[in-house]
Backbone bond lengths (Angstrom), bond angles and torsions (degrees), N, CA, C in turn:
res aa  C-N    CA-C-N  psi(-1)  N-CA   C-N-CA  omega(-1)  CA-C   N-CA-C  phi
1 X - - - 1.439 - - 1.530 108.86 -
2 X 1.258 114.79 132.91 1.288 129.83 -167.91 1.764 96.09 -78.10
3 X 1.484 111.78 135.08 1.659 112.15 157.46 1.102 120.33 -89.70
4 X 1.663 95.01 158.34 1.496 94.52 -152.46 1.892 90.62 -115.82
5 X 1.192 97.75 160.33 1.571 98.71 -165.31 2.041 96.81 -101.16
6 X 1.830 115.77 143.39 0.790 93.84 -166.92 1.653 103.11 -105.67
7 X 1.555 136.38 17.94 1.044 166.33 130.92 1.412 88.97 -15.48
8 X 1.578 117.23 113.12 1.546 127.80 -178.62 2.165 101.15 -95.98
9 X 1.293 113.86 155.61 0.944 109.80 -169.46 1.657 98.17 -129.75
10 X 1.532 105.02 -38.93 1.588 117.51 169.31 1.435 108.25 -44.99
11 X 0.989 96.93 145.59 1.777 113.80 155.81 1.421 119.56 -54.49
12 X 1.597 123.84 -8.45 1.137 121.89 -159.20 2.010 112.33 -88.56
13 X 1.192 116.17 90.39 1.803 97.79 -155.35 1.957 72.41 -111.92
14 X 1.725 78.41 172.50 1.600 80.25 -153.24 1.500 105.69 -97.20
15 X 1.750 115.81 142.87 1.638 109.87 -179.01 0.841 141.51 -74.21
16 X 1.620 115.14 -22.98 1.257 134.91 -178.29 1.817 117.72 -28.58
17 X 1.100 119.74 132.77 1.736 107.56 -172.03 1.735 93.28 -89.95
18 X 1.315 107.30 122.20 1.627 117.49 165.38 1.051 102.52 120.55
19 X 2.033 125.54 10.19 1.526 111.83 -147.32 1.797 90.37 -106.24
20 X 1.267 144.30 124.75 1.282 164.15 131.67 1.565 118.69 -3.27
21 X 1.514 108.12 82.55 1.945 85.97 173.79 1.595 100.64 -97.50
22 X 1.570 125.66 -152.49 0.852 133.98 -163.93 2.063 104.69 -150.33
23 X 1.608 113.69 89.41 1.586 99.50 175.80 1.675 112.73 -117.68
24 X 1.009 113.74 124.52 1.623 122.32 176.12 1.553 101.03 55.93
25 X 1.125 119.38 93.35 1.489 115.28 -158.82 1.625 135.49 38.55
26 X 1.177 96.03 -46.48 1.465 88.72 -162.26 1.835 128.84 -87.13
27 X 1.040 149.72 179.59 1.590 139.07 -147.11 1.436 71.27 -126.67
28 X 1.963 87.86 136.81 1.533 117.08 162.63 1.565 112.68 -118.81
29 X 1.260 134.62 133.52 1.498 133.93 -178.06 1.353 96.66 -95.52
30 X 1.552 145.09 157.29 1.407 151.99 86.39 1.687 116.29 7.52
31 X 1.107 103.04 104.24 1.948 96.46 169.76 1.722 94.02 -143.63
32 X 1.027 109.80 108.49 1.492 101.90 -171.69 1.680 135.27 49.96
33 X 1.277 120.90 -117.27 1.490 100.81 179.19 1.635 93.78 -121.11
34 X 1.171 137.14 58.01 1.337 177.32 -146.49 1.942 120.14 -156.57
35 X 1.116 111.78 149.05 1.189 122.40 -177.67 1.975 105.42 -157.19
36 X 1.449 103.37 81.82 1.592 111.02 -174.77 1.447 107.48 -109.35
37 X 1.468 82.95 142.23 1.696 93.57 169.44 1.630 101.92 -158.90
38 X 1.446 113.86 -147.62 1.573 105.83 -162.45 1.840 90.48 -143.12
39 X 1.320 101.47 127.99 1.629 121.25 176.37 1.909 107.97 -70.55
40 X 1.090 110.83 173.71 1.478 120.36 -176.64 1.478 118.27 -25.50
41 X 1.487 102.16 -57.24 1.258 116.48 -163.87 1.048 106.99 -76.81
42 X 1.681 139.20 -26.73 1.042 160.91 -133.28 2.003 131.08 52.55
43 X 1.469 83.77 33.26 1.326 80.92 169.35 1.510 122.09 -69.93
44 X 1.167 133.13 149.35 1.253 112.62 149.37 1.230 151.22 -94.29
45 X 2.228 102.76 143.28 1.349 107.30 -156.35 1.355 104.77 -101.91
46 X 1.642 125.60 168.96 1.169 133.74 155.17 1.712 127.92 -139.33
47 X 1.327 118.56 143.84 1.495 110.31 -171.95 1.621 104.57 -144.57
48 X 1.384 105.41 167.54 1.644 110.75 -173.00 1.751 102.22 -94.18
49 X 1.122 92.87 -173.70 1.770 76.68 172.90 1.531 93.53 -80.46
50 X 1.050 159.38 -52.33 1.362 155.12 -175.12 1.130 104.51 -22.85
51 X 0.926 121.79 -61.81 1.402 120.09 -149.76 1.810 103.96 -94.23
52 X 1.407 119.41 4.57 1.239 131.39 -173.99 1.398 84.51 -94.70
53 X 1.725 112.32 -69.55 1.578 106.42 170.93 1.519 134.02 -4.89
54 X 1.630 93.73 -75.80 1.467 114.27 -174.61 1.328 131.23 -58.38
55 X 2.419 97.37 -28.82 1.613 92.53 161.55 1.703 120.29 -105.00
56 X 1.139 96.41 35.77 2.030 87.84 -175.72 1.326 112.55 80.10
57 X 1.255 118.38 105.28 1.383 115.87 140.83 1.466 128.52 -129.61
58 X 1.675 105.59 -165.19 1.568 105.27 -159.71 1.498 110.72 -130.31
59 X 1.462 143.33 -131.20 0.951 167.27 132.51 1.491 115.69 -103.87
60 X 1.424 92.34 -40.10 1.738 90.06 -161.38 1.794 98.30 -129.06
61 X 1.137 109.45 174.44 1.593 108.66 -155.82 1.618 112.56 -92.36
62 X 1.568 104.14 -6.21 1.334 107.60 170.12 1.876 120.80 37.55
63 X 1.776 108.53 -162.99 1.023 83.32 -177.16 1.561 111.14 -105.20
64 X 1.045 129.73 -148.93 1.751 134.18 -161.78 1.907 93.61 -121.49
């Protein structure tokens, strides 16, 4: 049986407020129609789902 990768490709990212995706390493939370979390340095970042789209994300934190 072939594995299946859990790396989403759909447009479909999830709404739930508090719900965890996964983009270029680092963890994004749900806060309204927002998706924030904090870049290298720890600044803090924020993105639409668009732009979550456009760079890949996951469920899970995979590798870097």
């Amino acid at each position: 049986m072939a594995e299946t990768s859990r790396t989403r490709t759909s447009s479909q990212l999830p709404t739930a407020q508090g719900r965890v995706v996964w983009c270029q390493g680092h963890a994004y939370v749900r806060e309204n129609a927002r998706w924030v979390g904090v870049d290298d340095k720890g600044r803090p970042r924020s993105f639409t789902d668009a732009d979550l789209r456009r760079r890949g994300w996951s469920l899970t934190r995979g590798a870097r």
